[in-house]
N, C-alpha and C positions, 0 to 999 in steps of 0.2 A: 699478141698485141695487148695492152693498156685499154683496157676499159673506161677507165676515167673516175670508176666508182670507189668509196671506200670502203672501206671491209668492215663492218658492223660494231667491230668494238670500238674501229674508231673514230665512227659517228655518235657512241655512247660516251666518249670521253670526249667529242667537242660538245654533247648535249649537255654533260653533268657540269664543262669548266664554264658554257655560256650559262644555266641556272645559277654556279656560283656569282659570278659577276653582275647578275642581274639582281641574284639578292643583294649582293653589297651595294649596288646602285642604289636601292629604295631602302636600305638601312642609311645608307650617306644622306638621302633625299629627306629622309625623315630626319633625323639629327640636325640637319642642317633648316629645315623647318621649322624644328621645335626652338631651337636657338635666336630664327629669327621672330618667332613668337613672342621668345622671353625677353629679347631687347623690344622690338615693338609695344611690349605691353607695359615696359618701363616709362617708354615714352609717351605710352597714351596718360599713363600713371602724373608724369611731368604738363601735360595739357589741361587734365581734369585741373591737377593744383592753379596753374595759371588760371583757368576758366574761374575757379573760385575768388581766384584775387579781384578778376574783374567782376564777377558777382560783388563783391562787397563795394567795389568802389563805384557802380552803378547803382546801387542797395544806398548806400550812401547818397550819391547824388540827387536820386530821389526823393530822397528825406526832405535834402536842401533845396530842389525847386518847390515841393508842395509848399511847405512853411515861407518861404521866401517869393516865390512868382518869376524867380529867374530864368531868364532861358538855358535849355538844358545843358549847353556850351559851357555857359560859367558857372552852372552848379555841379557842373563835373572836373571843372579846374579846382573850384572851391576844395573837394571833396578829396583828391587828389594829392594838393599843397600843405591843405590841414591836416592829412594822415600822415605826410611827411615830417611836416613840421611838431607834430603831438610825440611823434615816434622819436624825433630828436631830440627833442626837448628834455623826453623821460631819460633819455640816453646821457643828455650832458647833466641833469642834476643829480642824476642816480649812479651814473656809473664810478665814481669813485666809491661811492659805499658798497655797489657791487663785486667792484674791484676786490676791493680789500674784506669782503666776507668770500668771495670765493677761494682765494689765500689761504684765509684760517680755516675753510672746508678742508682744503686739499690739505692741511698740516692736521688737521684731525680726525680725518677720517680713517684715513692709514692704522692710526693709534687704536682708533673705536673697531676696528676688524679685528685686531690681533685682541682684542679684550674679550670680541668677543668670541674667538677660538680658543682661548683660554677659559673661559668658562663652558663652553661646552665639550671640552676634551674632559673637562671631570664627572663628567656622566657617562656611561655608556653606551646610550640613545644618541647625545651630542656627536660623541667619537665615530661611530655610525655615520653621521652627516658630514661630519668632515672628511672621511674616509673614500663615501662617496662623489665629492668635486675635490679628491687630489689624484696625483699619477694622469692615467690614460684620460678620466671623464675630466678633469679640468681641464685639461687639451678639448677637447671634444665641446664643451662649454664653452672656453673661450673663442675657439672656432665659430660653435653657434653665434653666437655674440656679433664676431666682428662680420661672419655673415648676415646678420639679423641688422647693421646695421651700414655695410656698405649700399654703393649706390651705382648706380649706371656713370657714370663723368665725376663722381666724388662727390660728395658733400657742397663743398663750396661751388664746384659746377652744375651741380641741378638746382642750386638755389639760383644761383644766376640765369639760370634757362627757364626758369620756373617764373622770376620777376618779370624778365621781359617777355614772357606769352602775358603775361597778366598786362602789363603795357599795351602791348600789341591786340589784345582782347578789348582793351578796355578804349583805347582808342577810337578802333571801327568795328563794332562790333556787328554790324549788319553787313560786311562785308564776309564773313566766317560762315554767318543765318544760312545768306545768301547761299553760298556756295554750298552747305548741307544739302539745303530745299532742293539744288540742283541735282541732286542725287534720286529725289524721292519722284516718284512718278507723278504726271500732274494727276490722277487719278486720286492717287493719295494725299495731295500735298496741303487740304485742311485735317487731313488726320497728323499730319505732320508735324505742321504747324501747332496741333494744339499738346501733342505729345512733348514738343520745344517748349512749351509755355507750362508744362505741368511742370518738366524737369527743371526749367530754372524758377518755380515758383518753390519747388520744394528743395533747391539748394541754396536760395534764397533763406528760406525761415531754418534750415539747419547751419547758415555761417552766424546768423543772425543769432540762434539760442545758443551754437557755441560758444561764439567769444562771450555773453553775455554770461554763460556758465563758468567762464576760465576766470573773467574778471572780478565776478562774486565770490570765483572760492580760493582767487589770490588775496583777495582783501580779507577775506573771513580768516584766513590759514592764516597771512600775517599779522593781521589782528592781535589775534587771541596770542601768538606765538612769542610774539614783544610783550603779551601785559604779564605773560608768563615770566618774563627772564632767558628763554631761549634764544639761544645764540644763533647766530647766522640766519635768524626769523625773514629776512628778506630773499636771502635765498632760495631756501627752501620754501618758501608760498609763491616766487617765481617756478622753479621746478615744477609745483603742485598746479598752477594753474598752464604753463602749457600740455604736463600730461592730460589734463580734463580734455583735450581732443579726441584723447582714445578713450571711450566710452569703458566702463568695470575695470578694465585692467592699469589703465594708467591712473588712476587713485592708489591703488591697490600699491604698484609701483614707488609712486609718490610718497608713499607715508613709509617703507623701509627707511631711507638714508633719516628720515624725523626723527623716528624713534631708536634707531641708533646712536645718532648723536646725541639723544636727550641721555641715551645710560651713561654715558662720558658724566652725565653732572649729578644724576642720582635715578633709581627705580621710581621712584614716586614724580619723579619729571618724565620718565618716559612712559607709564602711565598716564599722565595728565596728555602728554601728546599726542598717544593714540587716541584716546578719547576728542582732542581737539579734530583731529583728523576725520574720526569715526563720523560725530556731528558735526560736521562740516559738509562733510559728503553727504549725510541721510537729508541735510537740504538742500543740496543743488538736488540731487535727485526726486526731494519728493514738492519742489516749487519751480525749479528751472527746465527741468527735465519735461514735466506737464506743457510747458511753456512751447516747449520745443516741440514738441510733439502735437502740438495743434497747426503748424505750418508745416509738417511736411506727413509723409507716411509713417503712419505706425508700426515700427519696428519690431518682432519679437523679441526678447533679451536673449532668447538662445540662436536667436538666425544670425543677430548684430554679432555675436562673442565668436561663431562659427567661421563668420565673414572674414572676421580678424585675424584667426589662425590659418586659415588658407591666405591669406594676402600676405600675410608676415610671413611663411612658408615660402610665399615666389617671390614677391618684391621687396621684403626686408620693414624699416621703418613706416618709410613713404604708404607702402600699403595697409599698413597699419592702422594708418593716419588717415588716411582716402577710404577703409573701406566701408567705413557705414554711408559715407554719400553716394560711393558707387554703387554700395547694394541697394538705395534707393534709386537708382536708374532704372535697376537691373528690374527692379519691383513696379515700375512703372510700365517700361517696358514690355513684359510680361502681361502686364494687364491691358493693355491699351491695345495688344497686337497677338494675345492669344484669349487670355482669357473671356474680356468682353466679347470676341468674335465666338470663342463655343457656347457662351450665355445667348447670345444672337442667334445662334442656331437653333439652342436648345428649344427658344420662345418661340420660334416656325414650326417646328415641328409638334409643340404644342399648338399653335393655331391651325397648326393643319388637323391633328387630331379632333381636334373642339369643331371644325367644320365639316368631318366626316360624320 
């Protein structure tokens, strides 16, 4: 008669095929985790931007009740209407001459590479560097690139998602608070509270010496770059001052496609342009930069550049762009919810010591 049982090996081969399938389970499990991490963190990436826009237009609104005595309703419409209307404004007197410098960019720029592959194919250090971005790494490069600068929804979709959280933020914003606070235990909820009011006091004073850095070193860059004779001078000091969001790198960025184009007109112009660029930058840095840094957390230059390369690594531009504000969260964070608590400790256990 049948026993019922089975014969050893081949209880050993349903143990090894269920192990199999249990690891593939928690290999799927993870994969599929990390996946939804990496679009979730996209999208937290899309809220912080939104939350910034209503930062500044609250930041703003502020401005105009203090000075004015308005009530806050219409110094937030005020504040709203006129950044529309300012933002159009530049758009309709300006964009014809943007127009048509971005034109003569794109018909000269093409020109200004190939001149300048030609001069360095006559060296053999030069030939070395071209060498190294043609074939397999220029693939590989341009890959980085279009990954470096794709996006969750595209471009033109996270910009739109991005305006209307800032809308939606800027609207009700105690509707959002609210809903946080609902999270925090009432135990903790003036630690909460004051940890919300540090983070928006210190994204506050960093949109605030941002833009005030972009717009001094659009005007300085175009400035100087018109008394020069340089061409496409509005451009390029457009370019120069959105990169100034990315703190080292985007200057840095900025002044290639300059001094490129200045070789198109002669050595001693594109000389003249680094240097324009050079001091340009050593003053936002060493006047704007102070500025900025009295409202919010003091940054290390190497934590902020670290920040950057890990954000650009996952989230592309966007992260780029966000992560010196996010790493002041992240910094606040940290303090407010470990650090201060092991200083708390540490000072009991000194007064326990002092009273033994």
């Amino acid at each position: 008669m049948a026993t019922g049982k089975k014969h050893p090996e081949e209880e050993k081969e349903l143990s090894y095929i269920n192990k199999v399938w249990q690891t593939v389970g928690i290999v799927a499990l993870l994969v599929v985790t990390i996946l939804v991490i990496r679009v979730a963190f996209d999208i937290l990436l899309m809220v912080l931007a939104g939350s910034l826009i209503a930062t500044y237009f609250h930041g703003l609104g502020d401005a105009i009740q203090r000075r004015t005595n308005l009530k806050r309703k219409a110094a937030m419409i005020i504040s709203i209407v006129s950044t529309v209307i300012i933002v159009g404004a530049l758009l309709w007197f300006m964009g014809t001459k943007i127009q048509a410098q971005v034109a003569e960019l794109s018909n000269t720029l093409p020109h200004t590479i190939n001149n300048a592959r030609a001069k360095l194919s006559q060296t053999s250090l030069g030939q070395k560097a071209l060498d190294s971005f043609s074939g397999d790494n220029s693939q590989k490069l341009m890959s980085t690139v279009s990954g470096f600068f794709s996006t969750t929804f595209g471009v033109l979709g996270d910009i739109y998602i991005i305006i209307f959280l800032g809308i939606f933020f800027t609207t009700n914003p105690s509707l959002y608070k609210d809903g946080i606070m609902l999270l925090v235990p009432r135990s903790k909820k003036a630690l909460g509270k004051h940890i919300m009011d540090r983070i928006s006091l210190s994204l506050k004073g960093w949109l605030k010496g941002t833009l005030f850095s972009m717009l001094s070193v659009t005007i300085l860059i175009g400035t100087a770059l018109t008394i020069v004779g340089m061409p496409v001078a509005l451009i390029l000091a457009l370019i120069t001052g959105l990169l100034e969001m990315v703190p080292s790198i985007g200057s840095l960025v900025a002044m290639i496609p300059g001094v490129l184009l200045a070789f198109t007109v002669s050595t001693n112009m594109a000389i003249l342009v680094a240097i324009i660029y050079i001091t340009s930058q050593t003053i936002v840095a060493n006047i704007i930069t102070p500025l900025i840094q009295k409202k919010m957390i003091n940054l290390p230059p190497a934590l902020t550049l670290i920040s950057q390369l890990i954000m650009g690594s996952v989230s592309g531009a966007l992260g780029v762009i966000l992560a010196v504000p996010l790493l002041a969260i992240l910094i606040i964070l940290i303090d407010e919810l470990y650090v201060k608590k092991i200083a708390h400790n540490n000072d009991n256990e000194l007064d326990k010591g002092v009273l033994k």
